[in-house]
C-alpha positions as CSV (number, residue, x, y, z in Angstrom):
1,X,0.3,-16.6,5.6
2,X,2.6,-19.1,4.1
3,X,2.0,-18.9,0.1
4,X,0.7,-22.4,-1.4
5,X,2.9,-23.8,-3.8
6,X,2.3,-22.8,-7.5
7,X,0.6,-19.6,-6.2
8,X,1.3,-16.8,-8.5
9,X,-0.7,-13.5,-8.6
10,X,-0.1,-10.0,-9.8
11,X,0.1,-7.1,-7.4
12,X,-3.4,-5.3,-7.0
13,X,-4.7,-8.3,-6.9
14,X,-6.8,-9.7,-4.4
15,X,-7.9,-13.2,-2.6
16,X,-11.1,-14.5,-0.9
17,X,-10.5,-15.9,2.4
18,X,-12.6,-18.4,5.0
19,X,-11.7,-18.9,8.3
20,X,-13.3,-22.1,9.8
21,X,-13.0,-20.9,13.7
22,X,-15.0,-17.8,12.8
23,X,-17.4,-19.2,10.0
24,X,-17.3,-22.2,8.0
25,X,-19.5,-20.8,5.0
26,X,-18.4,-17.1,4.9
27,X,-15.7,-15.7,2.6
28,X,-14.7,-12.4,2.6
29,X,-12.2,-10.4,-0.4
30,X,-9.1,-8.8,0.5
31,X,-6.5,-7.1,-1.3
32,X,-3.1,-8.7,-1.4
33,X,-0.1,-6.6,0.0
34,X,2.9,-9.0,-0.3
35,X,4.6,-8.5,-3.2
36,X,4.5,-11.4,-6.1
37,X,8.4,-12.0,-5.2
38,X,8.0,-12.2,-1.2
39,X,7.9,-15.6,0.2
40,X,4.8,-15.4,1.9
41,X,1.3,-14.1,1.4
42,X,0.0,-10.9,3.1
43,X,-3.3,-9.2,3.7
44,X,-4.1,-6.6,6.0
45,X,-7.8,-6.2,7.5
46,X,-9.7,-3.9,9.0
47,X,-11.5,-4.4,12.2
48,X,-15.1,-3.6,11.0
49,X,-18.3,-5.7,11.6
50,X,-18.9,-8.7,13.0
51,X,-16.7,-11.2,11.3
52,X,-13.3,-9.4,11.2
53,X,-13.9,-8.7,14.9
54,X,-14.7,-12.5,15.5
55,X,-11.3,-13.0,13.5
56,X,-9.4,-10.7,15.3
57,X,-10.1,-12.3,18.6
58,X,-9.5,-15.8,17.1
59,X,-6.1,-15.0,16.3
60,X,-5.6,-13.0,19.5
61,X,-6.4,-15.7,21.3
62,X,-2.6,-17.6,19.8
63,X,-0.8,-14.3,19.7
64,X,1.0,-12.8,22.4
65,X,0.2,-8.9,23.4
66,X,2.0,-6.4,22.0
67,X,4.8,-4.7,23.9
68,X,5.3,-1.1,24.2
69,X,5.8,0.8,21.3
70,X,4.1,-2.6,19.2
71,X,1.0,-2.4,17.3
72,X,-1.2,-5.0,16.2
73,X,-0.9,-9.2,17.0
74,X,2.0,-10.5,16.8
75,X,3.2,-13.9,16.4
76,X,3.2,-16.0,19.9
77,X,5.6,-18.7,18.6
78,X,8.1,-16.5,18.4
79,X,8.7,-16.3,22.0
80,X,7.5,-20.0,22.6
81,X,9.6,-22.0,20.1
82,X,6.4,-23.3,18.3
83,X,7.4,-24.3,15.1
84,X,4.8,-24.3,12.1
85,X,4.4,-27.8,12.0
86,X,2.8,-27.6,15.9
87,X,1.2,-23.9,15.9
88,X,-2.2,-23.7,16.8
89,X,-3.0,-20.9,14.6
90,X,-6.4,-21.0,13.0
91,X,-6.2,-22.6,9.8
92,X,-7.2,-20.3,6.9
93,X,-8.7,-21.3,3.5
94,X,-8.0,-19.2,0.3
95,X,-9.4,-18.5,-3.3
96,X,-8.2,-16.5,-6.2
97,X,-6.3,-14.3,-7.3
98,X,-9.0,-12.3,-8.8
99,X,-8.2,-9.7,-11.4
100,X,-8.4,-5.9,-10.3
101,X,-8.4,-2.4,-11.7
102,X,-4.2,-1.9,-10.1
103,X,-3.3,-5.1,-11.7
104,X,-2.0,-3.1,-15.2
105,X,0.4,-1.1,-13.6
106,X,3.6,-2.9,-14.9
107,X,2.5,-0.9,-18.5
108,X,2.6,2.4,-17.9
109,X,6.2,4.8,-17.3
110,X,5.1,6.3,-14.5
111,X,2.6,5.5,-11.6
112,X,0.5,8.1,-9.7
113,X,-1.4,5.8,-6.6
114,X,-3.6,7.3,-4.6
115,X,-4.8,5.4,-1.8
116,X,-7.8,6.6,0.7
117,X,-7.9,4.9,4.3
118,X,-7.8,1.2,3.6
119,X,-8.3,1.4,0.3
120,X,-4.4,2.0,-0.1
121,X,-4.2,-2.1,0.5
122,X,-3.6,-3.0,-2.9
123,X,-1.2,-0.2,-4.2
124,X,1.2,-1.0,-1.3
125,X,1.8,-3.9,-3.2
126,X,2.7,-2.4,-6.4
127,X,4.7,-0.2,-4.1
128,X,6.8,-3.3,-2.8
129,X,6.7,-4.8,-6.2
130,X,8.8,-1.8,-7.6
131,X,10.4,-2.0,-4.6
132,X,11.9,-5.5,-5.5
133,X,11.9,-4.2,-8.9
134,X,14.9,-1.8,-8.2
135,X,16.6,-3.6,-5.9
136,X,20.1,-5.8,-6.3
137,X,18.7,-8.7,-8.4
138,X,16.3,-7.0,-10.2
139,X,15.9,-3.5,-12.1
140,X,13.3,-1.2,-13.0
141,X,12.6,-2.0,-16.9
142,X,13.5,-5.7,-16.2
143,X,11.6,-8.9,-17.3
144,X,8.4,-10.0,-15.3
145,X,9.0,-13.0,-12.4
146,X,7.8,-16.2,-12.3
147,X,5.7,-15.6,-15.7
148,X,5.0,-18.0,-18.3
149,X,4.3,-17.8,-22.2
150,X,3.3,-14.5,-22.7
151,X,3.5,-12.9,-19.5
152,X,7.1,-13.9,-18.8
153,X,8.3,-12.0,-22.1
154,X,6.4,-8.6,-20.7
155,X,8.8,-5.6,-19.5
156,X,8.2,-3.8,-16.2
157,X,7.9,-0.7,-17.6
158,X,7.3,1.0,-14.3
159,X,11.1,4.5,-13.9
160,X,8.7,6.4,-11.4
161,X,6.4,5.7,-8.8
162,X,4.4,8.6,-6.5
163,X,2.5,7.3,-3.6
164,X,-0.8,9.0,-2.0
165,X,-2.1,8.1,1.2
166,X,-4.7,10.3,2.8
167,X,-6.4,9.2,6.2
168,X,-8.1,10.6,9.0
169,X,-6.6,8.7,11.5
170,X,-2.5,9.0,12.6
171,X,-2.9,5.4,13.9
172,X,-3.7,4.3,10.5
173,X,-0.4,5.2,9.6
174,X,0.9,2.2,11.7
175,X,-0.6,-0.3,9.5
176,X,2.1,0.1,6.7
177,X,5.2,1.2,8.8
178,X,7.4,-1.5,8.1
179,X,6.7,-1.1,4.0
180,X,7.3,2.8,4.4
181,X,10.8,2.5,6.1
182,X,12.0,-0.6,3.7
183,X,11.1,1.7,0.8
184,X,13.5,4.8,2.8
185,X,16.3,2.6,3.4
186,X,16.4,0.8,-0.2
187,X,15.7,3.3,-2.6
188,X,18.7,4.9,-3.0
189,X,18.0,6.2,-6.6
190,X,14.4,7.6,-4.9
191,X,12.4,5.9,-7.7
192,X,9.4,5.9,-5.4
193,X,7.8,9.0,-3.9
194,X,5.9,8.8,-0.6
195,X,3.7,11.2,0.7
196,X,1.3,10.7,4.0
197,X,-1.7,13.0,4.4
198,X,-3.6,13.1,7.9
199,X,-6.7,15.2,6.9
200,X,-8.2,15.2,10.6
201,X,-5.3,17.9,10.7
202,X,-5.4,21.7,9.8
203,X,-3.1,22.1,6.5
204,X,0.1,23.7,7.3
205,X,0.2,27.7,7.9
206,X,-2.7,27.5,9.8
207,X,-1.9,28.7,13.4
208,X,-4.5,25.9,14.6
209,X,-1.6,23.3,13.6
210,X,1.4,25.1,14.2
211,X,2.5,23.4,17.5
212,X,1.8,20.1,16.1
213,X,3.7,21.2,13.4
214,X,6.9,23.2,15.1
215,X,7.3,19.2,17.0
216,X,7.6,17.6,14.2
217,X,9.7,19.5,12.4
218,X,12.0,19.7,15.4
219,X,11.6,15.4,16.1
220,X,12.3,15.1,12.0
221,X,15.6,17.6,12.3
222,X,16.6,15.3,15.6
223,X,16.1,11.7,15.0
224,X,14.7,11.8,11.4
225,X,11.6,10.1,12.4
226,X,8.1,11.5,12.2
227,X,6.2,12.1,15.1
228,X,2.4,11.0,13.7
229,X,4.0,8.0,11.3
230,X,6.7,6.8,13.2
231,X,8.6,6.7,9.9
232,X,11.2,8.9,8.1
233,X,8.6,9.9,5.5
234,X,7.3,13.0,7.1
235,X,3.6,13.3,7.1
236,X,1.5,16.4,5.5
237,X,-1.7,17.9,7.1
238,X,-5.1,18.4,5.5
239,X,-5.7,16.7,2.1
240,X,-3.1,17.2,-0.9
241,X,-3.8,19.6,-3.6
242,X,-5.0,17.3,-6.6
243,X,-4.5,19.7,-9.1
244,X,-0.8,20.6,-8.1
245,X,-0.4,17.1,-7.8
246,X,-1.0,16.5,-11.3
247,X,0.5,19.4,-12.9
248,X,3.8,18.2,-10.8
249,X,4.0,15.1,-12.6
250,X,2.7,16.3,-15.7
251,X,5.8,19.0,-15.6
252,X,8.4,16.0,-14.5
253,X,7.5,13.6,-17.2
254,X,6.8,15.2,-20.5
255,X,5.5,13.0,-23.0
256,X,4.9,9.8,-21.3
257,X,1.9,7.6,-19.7
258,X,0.9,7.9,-16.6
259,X,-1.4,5.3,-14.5
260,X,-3.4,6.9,-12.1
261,X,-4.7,3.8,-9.7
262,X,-6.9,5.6,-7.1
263,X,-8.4,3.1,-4.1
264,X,-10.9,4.1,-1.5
265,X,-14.0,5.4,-1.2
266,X,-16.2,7.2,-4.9
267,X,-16.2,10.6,-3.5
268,X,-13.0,11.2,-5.2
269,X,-13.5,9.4,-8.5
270,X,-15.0,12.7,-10.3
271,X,-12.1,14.9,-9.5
272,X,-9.7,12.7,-10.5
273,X,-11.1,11.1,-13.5
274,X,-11.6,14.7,-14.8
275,X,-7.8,16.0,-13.8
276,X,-6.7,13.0,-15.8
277,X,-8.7,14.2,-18.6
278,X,-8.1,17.7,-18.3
279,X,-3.8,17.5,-18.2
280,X,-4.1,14.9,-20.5
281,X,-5.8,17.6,-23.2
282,X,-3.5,20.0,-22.0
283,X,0.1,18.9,-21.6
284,X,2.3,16.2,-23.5
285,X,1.4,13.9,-20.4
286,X,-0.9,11.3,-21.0
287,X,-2.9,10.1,-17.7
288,X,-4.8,6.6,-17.5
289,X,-7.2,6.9,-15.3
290,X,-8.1,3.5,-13.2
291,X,-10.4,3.4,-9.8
292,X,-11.2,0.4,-7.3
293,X,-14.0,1.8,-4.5
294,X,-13.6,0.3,-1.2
């Protein structure tokens, strides 16, 4: 969407959107996934029930069908020559931001996100955000954008970042494509970590995966791209190990914080909570444990 002028919002944060065409008294919350220095304003929605399946139509109906090797609806003005001023896109209302659990990121040294399914919506955000952070222009430990009084003054605090996604579904992993491969090509100090988990998979060494496994590592070795994300980050089978997780991070980063922003669904909010606890009695590392259920 285009972003309204004067907008200003914090990554992890989300918005409430209306969509006339569909239903002029509904409102629906979504996380936001453009980061707070992009020029636009992204979301990215699920088709599930009846209203994102009304919306998904709407818009298909002023999109043009995807090509091969395309996912998703894209843009029919792009082939047309519709500017914005004529598109006939439906028009979309918004309100927020709205505070959420991920939005405290910027304080801690390191970042542990753990995203489950969709729920990974609003820590690909703070994933672009230290993105842009690093980058030419800006630098990790630099001054917050676009703040005022106190916020402007605050540091980014954020050296590390170490990104878990874990879905059932390899098509899932088309949904943030673009975001993994801009993170590959511009990180050249490797700041931020990605790991993809497809859990519908049997874990690697088990001989009911090991074909799937043998063609990926030969497609990986070949073109560097992975055959289930379609991305240079090379996808893992079965879910991670939580507690090797931690202790990794724990061992890489003696005595400093940790934020542990976990999104998805509560099955997982025990585990971690109490790994956060348990390495943070145990080692020099102190983890922050913070959870948003989707």
């Amino acid at each position: 969407m285009s972003k309204p002028t004067g907008f200003r919002y914090r990554s992890g944060q989300y918005i409430f959107i209306n969509c006339r065409a569909v239903s002029p008294y509904e409102w629906h919350p979504f996380s936001i996934t453009s980061a707070p220095g992009d020029n636009y304003l992204s979301v990215h929605i699920r088709t599930r029930g009846d209203w994102t399946s009304r919306l998904r139509t709407v818009f298909s109906e002023a999109c043009r069908p995807p090509a091969e090797g395309e996912s998703g609806l894209l843009r029919a003005d792009l082939s047309r020559g519709i500017t914005d001023s004529n598109a006939r896109f439906p028009k979309l209302l918004i309100d927020g931001p709205y505070g959420a659990p991920a939005q405290d990121y910027r304080e801690y040294d390191v970042l542990l996100l753990i995203g489950l399914g969709i729920g990974a919506t609003p820590l690909i955000s703070i994933v672009k955000d230290v993105l842009n952070h690093i980058q030419p222009g800006g630098s990790v430990g630099g001054a917050e954008p676009g703040g005022t009084g106190k916020a402007k003054k605050r540091q980014f605090m954020t050296k590390r970042a170490y990104f878990y996604w874990v879905t059932r579904e390899e098509g899932s992993f088309e949904w943030f494509r673009g975001v993994m491969n801009e993170v590959a090509e511009k990180d050249k100090d490797q700041v931020i970590e990605l790991h993809n988990h497809c859990s519908s998979v049997y874990q690697e060494g088990d001989a009911r995966s090991a074909l799937i496994v043998m063609l990926q590592e030969l497609q990986h070795a070949k073109k560097g791209v992975d055959i289930l994300s379609g991305t240079s980050v090379k996808t893992h089978f079965a879910r991670p190990n939580w507690r090797s997780v931690f202790k990794r991070v724990a061992v890489n980063h003696e005595n400093q914080r940790v934020g542990v922003f976990y999104c998805g669904e509560p099955v997982l909010v025990p585990q971690l909570r109490q790994l956060s606890a348990d390495f943070t009695h145990k080692t020099n590392t102190k983890f922050e444990f913070h959870k948003e259920n989707f």
